[in-house]
N, CA, C and O atoms as CSV, one atom per row, in Angstrom:
chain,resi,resn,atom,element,x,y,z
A,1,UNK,N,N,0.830,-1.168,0.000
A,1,UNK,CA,C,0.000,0.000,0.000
A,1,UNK,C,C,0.876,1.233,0.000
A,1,UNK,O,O,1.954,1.100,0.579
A,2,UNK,N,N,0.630,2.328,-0.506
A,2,UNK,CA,C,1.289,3.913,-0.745
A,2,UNK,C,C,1.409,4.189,0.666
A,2,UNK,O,O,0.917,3.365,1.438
A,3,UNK,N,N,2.180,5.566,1.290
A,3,UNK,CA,C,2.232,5.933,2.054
A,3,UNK,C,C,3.044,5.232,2.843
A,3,UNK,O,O,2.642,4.895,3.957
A,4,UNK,N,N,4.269,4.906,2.421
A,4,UNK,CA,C,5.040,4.724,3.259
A,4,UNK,C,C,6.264,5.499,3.453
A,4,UNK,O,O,6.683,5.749,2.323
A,5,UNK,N,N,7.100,6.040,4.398
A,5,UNK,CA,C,7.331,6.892,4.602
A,5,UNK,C,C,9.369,6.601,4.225
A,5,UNK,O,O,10.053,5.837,4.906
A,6,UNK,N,N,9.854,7.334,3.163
A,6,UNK,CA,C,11.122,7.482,2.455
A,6,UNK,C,C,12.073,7.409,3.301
A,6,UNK,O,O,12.888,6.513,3.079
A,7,UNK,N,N,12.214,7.941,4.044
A,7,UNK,CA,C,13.597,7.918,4.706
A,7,UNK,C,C,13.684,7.711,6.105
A,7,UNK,O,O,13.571,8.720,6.801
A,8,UNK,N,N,13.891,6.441,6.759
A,8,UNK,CA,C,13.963,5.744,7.709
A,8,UNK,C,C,14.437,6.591,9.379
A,8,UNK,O,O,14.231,6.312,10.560
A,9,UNK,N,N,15.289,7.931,8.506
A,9,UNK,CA,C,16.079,8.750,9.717
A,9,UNK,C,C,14.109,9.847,9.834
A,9,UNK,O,O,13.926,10.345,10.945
A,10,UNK,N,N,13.261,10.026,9.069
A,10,UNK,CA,C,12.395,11.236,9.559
A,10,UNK,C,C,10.829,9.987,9.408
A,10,UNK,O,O,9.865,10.139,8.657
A,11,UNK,N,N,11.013,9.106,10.160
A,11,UNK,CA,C,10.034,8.031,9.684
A,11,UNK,C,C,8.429,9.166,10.657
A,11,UNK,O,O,8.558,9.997,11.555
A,12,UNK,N,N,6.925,8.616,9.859
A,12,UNK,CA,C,5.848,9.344,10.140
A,12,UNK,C,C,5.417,8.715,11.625
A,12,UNK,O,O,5.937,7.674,12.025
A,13,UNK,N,N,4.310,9.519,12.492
A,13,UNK,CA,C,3.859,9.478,13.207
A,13,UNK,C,C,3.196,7.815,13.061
A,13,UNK,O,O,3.224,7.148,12.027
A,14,UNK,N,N,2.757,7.492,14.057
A,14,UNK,CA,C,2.469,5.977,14.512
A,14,UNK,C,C,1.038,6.142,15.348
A,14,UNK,O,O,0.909,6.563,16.498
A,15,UNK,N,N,-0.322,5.546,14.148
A,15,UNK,CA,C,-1.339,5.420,15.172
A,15,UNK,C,C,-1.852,4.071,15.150
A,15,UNK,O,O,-2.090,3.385,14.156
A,16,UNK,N,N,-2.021,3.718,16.612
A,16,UNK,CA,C,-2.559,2.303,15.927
A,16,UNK,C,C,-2.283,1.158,15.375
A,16,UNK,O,O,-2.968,0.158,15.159
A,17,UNK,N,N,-1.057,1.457,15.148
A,17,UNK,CA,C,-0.122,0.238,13.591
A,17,UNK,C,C,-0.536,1.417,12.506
A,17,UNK,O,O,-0.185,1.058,11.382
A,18,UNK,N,N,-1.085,2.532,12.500
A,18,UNK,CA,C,-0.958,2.747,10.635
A,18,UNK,C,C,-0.212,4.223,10.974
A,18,UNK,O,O,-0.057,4.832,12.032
A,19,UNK,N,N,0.243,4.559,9.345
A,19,UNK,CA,C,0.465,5.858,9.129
A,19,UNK,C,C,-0.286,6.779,9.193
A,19,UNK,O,O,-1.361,6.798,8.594
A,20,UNK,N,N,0.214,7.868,10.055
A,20,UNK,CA,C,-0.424,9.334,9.904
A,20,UNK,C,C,0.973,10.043,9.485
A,20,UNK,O,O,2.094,9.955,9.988
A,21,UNK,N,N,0.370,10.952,8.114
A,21,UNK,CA,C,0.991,11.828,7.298
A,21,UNK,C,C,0.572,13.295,7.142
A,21,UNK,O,O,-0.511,13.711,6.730
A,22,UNK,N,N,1.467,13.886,7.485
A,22,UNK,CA,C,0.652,15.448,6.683
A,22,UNK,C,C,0.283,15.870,5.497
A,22,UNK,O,O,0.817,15.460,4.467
A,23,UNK,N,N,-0.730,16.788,5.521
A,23,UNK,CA,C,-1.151,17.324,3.829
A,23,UNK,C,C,-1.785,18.492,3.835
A,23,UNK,O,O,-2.337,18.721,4.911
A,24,UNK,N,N,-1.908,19.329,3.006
A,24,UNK,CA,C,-2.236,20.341,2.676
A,24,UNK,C,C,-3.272,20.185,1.434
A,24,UNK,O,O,-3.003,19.344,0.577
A,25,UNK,N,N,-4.610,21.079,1.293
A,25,UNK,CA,C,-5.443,21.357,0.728
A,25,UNK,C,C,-5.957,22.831,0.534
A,25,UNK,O,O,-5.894,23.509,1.560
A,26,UNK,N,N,-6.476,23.485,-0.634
A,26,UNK,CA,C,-7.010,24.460,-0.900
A,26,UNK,C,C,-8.132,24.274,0.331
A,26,UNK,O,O,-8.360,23.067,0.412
A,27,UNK,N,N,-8.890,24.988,1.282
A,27,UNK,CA,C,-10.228,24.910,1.896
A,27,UNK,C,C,-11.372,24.977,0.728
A,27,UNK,O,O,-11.649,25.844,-0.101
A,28,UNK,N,N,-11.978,23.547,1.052
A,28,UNK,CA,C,-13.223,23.412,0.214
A,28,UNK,C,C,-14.126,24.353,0.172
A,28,UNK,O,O,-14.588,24.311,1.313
A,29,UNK,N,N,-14.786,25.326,-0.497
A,29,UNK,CA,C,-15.632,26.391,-0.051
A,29,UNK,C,C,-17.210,26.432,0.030
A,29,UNK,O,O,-18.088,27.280,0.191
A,30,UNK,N,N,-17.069,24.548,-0.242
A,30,UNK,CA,C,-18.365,23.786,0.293
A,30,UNK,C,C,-19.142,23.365,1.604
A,30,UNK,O,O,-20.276,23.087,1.995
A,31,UNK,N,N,-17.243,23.546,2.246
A,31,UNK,CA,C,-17.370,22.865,3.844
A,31,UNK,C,C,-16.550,23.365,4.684
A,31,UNK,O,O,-16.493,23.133,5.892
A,32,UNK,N,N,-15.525,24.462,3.699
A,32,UNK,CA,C,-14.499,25.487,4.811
A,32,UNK,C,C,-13.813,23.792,5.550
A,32,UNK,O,O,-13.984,22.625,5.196
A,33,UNK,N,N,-12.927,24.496,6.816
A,33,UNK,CA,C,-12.790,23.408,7.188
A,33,UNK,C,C,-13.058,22.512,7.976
A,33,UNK,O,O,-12.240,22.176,8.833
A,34,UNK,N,N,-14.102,22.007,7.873
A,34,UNK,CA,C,-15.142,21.040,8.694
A,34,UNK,C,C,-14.964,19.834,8.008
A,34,UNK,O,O,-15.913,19.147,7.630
A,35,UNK,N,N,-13.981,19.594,7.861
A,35,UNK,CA,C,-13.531,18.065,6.923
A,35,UNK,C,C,-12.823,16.921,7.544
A,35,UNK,O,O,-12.187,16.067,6.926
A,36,UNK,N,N,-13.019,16.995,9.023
A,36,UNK,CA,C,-11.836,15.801,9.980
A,36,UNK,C,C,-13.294,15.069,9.085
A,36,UNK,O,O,-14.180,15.659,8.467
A,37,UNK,N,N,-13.056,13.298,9.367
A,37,UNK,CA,C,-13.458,12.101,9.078
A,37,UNK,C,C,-13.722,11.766,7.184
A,37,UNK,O,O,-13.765,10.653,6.659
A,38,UNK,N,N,-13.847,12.977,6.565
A,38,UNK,CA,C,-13.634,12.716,4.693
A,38,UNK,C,C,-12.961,12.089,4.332
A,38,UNK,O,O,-11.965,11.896,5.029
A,39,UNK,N,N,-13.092,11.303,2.883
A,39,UNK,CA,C,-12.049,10.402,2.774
A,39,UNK,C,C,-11.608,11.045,1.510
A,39,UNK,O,O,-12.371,11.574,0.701
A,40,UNK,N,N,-10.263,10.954,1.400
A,40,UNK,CA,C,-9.129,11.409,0.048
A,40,UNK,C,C,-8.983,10.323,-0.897
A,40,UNK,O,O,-8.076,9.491,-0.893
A,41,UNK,N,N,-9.779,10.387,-1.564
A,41,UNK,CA,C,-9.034,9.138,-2.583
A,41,UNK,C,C,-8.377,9.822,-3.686
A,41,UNK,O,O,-8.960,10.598,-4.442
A,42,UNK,N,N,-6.709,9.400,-3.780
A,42,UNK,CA,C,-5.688,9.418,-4.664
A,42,UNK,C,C,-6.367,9.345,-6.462
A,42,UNK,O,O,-7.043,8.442,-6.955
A,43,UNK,N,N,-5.934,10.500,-7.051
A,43,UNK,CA,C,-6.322,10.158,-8.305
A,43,UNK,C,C,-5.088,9.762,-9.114
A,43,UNK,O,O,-4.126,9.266,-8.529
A,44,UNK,N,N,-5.072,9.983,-10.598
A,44,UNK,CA,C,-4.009,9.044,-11.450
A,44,UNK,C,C,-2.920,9.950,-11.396
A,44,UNK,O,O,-1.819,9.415,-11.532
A,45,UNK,N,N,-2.930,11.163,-11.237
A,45,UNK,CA,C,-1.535,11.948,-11.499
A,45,UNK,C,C,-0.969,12.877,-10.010
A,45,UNK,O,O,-1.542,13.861,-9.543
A,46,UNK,N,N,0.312,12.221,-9.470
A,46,UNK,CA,C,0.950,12.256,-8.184
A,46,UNK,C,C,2.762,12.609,-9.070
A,46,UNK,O,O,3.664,11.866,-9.458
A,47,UNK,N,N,2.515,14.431,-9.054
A,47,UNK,CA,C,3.610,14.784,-9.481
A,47,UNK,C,C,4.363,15.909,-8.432
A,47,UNK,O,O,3.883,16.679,-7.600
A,48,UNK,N,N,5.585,15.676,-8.810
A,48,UNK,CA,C,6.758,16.738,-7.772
A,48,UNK,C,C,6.068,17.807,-8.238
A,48,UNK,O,O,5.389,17.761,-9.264
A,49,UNK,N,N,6.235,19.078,-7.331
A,49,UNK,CA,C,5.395,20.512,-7.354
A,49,UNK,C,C,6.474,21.185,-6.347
A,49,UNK,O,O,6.841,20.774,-5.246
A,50,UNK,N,N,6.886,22.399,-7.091
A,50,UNK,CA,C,7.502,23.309,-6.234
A,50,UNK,C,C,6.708,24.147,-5.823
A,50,UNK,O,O,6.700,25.242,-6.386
A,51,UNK,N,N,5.633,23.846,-4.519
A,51,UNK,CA,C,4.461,24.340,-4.734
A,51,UNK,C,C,4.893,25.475,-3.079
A,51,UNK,O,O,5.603,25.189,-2.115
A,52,UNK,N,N,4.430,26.216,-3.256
A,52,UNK,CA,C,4.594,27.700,-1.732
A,52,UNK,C,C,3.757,27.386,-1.004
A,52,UNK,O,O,3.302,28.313,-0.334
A,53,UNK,N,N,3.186,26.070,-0.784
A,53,UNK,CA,C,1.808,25.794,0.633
A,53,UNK,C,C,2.784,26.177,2.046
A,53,UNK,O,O,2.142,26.572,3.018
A,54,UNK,N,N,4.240,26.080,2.190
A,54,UNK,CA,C,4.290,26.175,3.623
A,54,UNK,C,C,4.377,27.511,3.878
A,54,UNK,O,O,4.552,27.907,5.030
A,55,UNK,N,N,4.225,28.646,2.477
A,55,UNK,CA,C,4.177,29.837,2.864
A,55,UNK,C,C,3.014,30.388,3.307
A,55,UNK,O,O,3.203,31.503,3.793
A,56,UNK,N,N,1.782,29.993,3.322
A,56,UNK,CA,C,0.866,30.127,3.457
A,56,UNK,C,C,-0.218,29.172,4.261
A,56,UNK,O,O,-1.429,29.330,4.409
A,57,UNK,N,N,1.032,27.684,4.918
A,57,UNK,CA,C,0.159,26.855,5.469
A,57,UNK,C,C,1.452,25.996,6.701
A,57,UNK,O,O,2.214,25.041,6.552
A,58,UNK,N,N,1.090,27.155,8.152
A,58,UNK,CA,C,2.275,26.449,8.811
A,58,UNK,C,C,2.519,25.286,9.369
A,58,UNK,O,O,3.480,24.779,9.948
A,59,UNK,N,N,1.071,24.852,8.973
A,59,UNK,CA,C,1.295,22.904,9.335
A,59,UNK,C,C,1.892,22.180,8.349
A,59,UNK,O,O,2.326,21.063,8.627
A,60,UNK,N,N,2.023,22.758,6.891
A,60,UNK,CA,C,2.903,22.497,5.682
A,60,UNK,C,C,4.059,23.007,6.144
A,60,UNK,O,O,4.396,24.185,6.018
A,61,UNK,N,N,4.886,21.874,6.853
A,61,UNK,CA,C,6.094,22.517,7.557
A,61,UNK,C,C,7.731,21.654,6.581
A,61,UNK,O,O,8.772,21.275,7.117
A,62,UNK,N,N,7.461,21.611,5.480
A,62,UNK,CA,C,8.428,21.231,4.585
A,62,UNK,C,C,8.628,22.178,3.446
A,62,UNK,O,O,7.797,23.046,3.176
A,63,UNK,N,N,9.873,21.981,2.702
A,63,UNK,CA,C,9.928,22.947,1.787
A,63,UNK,C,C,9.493,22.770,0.878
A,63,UNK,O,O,9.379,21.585,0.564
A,64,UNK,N,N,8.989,23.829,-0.091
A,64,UNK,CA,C,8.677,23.899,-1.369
A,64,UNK,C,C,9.145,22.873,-2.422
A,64,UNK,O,O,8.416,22.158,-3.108
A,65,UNK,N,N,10.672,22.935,-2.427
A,65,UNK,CA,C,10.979,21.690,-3.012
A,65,UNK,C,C,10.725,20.736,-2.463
A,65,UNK,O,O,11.180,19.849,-3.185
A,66,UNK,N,N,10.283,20.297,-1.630
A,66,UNK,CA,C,9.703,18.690,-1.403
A,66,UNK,C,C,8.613,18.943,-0.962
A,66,UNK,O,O,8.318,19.070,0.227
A,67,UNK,N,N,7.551,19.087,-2.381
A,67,UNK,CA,C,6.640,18.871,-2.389
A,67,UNK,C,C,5.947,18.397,-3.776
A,67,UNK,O,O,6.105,18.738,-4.948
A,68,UNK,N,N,4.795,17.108,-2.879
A,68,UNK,CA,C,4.448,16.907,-4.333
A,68,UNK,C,C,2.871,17.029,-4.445
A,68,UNK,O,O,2.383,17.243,-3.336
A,69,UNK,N,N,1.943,16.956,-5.449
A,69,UNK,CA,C,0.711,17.300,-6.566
A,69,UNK,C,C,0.202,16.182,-6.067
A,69,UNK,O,O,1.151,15.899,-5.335
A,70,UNK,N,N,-0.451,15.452,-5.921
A,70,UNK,CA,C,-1.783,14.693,-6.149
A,70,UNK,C,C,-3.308,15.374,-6.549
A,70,UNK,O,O,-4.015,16.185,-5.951
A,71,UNK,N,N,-3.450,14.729,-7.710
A,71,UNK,CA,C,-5.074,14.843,-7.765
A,71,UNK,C,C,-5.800,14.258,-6.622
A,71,UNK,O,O,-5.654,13.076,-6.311
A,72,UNK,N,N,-6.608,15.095,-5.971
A,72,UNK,CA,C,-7.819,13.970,-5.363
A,72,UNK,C,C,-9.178,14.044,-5.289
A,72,UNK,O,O,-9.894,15.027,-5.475
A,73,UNK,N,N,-9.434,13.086,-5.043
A,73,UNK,CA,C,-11.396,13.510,-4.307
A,73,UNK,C,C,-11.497,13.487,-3.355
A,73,UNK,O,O,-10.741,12.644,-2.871
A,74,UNK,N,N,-12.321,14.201,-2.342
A,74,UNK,CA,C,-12.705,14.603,-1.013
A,74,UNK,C,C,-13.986,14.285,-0.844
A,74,UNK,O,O,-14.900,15.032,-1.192
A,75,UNK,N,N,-14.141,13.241,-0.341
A,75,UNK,CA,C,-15.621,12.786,0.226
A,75,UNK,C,C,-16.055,13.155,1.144
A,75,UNK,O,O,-15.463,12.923,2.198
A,76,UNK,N,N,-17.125,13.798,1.143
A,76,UNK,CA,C,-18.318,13.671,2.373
A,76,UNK,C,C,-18.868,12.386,2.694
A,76,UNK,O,O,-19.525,11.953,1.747
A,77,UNK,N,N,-18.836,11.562,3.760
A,77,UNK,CA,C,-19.158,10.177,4.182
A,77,UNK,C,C,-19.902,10.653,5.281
A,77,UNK,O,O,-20.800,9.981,5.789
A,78,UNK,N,N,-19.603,11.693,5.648
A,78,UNK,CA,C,-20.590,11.661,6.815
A,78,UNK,C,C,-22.142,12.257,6.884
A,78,UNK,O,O,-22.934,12.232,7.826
A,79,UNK,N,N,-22.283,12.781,5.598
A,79,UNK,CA,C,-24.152,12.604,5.093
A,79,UNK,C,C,-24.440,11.590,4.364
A,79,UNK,O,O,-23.710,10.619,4.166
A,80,UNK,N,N,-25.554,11.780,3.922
A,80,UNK,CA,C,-25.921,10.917,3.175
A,80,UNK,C,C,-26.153,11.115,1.515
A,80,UNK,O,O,-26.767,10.356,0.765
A,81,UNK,N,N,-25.422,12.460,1.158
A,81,UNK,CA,C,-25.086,12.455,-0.076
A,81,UNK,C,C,-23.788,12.195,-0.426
A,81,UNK,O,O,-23.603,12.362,-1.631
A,82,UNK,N,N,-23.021,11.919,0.062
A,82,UNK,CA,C,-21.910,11.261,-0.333
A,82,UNK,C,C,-20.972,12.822,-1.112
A,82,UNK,O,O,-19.791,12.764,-1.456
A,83,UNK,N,N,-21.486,13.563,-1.188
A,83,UNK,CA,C,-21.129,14.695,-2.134
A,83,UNK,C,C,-19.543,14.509,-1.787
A,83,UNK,O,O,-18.920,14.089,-0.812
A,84,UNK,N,N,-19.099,15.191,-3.463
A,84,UNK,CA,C,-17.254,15.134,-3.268
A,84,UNK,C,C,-16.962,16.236,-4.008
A,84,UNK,O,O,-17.816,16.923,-4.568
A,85,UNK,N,N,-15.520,16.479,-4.040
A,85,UNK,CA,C,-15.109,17.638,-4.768
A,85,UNK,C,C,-13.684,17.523,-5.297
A,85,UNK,O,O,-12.867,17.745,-4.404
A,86,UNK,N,N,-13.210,17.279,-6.331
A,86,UNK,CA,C,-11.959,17.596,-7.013
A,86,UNK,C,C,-11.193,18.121,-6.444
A,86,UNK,O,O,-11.824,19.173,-6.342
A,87,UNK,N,N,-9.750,18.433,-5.633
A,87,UNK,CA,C,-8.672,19.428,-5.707
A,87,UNK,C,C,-7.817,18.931,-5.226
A,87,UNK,O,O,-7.981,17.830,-4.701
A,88,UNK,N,N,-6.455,19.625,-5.227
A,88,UNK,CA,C,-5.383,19.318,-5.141
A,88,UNK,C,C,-4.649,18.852,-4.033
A,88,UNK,O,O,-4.857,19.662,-3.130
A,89,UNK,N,N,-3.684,17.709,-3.528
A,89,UNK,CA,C,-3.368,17.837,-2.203
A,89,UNK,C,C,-2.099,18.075,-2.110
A,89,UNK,O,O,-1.548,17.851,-3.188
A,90,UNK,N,N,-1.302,18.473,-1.202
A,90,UNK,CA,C,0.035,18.991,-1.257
A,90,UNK,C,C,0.516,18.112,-0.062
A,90,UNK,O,O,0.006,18.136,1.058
A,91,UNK,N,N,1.878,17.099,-0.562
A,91,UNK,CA,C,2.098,16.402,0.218
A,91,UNK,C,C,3.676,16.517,0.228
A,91,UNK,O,O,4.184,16.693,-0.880
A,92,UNK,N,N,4.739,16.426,1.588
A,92,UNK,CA,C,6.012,16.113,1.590
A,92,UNK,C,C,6.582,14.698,0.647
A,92,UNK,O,O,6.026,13.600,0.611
A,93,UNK,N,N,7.706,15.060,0.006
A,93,UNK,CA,C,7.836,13.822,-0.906
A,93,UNK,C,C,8.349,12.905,-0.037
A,93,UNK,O,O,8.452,11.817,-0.604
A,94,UNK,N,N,8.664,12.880,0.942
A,94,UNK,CA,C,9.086,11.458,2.167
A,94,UNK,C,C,8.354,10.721,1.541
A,94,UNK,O,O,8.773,9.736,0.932
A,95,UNK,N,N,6.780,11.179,1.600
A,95,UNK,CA,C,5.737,10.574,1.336
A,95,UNK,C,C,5.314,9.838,0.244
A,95,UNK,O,O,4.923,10.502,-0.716
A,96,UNK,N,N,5.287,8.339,0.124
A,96,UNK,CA,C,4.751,7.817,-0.983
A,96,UNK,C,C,3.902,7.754,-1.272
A,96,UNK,O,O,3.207,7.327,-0.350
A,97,UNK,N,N,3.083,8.016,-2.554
A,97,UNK,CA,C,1.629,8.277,-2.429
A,97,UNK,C,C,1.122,7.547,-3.729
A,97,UNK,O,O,1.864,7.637,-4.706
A,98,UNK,N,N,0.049,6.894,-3.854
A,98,UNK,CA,C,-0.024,6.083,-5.185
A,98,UNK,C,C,-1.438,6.557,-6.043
A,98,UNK,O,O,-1.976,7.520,-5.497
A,99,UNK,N,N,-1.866,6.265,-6.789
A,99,UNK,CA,C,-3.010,6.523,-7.368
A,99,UNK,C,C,-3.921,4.949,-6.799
A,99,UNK,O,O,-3.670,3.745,-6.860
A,100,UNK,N,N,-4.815,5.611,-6.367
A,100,UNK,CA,C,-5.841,4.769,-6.260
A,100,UNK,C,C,-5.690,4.379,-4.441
A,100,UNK,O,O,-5.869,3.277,-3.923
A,101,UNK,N,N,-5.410,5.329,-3.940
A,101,UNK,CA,C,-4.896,4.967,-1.939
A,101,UNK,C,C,-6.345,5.542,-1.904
A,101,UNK,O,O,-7.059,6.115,-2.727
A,102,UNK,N,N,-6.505,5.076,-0.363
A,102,UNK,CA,C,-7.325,6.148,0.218
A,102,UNK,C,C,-7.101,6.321,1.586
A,102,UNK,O,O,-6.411,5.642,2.347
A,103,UNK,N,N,-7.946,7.576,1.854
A,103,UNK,CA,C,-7.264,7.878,3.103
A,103,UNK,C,C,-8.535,8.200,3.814
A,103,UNK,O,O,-9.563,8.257,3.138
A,104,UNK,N,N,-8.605,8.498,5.564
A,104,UNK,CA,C,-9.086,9.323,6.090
A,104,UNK,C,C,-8.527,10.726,6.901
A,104,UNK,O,O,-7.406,10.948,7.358
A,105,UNK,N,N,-9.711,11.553,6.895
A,105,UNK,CA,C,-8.703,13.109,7.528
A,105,UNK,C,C,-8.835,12.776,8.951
A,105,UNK,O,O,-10.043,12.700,9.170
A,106,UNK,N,N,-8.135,12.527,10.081
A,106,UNK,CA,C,-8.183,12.426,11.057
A,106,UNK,C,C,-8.216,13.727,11.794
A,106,UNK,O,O,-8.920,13.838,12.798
A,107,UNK,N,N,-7.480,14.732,11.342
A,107,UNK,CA,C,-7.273,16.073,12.269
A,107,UNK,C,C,-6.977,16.958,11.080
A,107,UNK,O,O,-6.186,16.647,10.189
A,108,UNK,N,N,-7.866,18.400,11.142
A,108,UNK,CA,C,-7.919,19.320,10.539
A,108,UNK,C,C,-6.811,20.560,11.007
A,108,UNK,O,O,-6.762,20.544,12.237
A,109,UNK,N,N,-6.287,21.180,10.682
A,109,UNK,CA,C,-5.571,22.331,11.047
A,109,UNK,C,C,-5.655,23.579,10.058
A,109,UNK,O,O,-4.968,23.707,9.045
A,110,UNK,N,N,-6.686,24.545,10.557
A,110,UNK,CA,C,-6.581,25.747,9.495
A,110,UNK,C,C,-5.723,26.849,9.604
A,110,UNK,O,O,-5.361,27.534,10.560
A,111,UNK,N,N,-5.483,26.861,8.406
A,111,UNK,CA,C,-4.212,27.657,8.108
A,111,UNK,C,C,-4.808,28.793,7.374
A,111,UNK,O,O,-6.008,28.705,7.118
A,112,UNK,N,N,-3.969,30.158,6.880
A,112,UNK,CA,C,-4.028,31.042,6.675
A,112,UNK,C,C,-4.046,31.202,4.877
A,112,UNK,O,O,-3.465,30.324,4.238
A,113,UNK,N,N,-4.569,32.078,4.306
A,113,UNK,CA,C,-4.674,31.946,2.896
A,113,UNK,C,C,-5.501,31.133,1.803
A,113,UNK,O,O,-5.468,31.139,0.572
A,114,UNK,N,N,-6.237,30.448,2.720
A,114,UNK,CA,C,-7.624,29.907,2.024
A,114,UNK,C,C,-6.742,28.261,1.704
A,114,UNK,O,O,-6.960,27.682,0.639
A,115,UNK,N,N,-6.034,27.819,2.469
A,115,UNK,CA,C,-5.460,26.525,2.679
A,115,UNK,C,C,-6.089,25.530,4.091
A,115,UNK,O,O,-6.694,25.911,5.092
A,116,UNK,N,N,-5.685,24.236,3.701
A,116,UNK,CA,C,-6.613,23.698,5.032
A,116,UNK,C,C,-4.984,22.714,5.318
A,116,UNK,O,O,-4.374,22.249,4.355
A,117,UNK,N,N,-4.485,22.534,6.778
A,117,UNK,CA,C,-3.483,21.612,6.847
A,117,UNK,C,C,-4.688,20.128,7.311
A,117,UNK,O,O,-5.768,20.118,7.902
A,118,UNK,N,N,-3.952,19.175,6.779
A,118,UNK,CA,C,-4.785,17.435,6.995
A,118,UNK,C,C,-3.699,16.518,7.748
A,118,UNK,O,O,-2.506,16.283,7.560
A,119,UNK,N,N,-4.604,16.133,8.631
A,119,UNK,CA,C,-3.296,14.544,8.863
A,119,UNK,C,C,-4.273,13.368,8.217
A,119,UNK,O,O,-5.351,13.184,8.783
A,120,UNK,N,N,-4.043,12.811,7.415
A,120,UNK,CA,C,-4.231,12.128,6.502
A,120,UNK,C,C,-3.966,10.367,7.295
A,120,UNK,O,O,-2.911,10.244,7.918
A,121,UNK,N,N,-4.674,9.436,7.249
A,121,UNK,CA,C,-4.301,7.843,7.704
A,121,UNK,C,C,-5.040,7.112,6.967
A,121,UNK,O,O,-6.235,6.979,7.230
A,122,UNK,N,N,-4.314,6.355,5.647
A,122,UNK,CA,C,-4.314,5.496,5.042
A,122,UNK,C,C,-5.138,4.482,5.363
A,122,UNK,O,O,-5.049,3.899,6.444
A,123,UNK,N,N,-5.995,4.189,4.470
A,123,UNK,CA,C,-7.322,3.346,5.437
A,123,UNK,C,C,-7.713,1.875,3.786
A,123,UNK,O,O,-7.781,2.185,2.596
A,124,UNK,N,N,-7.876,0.475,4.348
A,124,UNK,CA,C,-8.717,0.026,2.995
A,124,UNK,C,C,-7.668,-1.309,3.752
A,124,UNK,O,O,-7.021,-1.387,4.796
A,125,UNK,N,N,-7.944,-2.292,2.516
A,125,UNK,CA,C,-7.404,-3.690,2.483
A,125,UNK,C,C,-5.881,-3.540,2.738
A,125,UNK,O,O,-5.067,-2.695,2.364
A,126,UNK,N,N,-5.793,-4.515,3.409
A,126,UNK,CA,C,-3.999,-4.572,4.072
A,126,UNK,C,C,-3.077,-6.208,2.727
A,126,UNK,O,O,-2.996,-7.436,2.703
A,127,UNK,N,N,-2.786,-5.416,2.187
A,127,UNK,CA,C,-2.331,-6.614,0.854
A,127,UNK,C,C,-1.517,-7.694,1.877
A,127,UNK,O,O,-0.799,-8.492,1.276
A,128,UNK,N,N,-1.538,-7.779,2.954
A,128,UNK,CA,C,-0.296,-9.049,3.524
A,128,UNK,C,C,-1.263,-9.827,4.173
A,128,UNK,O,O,-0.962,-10.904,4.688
A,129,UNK,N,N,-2.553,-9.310,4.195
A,129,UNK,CA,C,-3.680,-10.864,4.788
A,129,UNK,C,C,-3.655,-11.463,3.868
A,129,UNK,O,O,-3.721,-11.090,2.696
A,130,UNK,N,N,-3.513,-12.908,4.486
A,130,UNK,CA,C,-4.059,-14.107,3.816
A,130,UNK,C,C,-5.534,-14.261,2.797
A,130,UNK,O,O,-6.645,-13.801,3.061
A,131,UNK,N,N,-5.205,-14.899,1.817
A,131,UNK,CA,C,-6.718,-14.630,1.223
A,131,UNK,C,C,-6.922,-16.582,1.535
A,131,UNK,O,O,-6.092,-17.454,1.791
A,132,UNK,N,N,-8.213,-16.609,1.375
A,132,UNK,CA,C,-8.774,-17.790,2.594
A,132,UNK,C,C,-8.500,-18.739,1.376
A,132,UNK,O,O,-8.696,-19.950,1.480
């Protein structure tokens, strides 16, 4: 599964047995940021971005150059329209990130400049169970 974390000396936070990762998002202006429990699902294009989120997002506490693009979708799971929305997530490249992951937002952090900071935890089938 994606999200595993590059370099063994800055390894990610530990919940549970899974990864929690940081991320950065434009604030949805559907839901501002009222988005802890949404789920992120990874779309097909996860590219390097010299992107300025930690100038404008101090829980984006990595540099510009290590940062990378994911497409994603942002689910609402917690009505019952399921409603989602397209945009971008801004992630440290430690971070491996694949097309087709998904995640949940565990903890929201709003930041300044119409950015939302995410801790992000990798959620779905664990590929090392046994299949019966």
């Amino acid at each position: 599964m994606g999200f595993s974390g590059r370099a063994a000396a800055d390894p990610e936070p530990q919940v549970e047995g899974r990864i929690v990762a940081p991320g950065a998002v434009p604030t949805p202006a559907r839901w501002g940021t009222d988005i802890a429990g949404f789920f992120v699902h990874i779309g097909p294009r996860v590219d390097p971005a010299a992107a300025q989120v930690s100038d404008q997002c101090a829980f984006a506490d990595w540099r510009p150059s290590e940062t990378r693009q994911c497409d994603v979708v942002l689910i609402n799971r917690l009505d019952e329209s399921s409603a989602s929305v397209r945009l971008p997530l801004y992630v440290p490249d430690r971070i491996d990130v694949n097309a087709g992951d998904l995640f949940i937002v565990n903890r929201v952090h709003p930041c300044e400049s119409g950015y939302t900071g995410i801790e992000l935890e990798q959620i779905g089938a664990d590929p090392s169970l046994p299949s019966q």
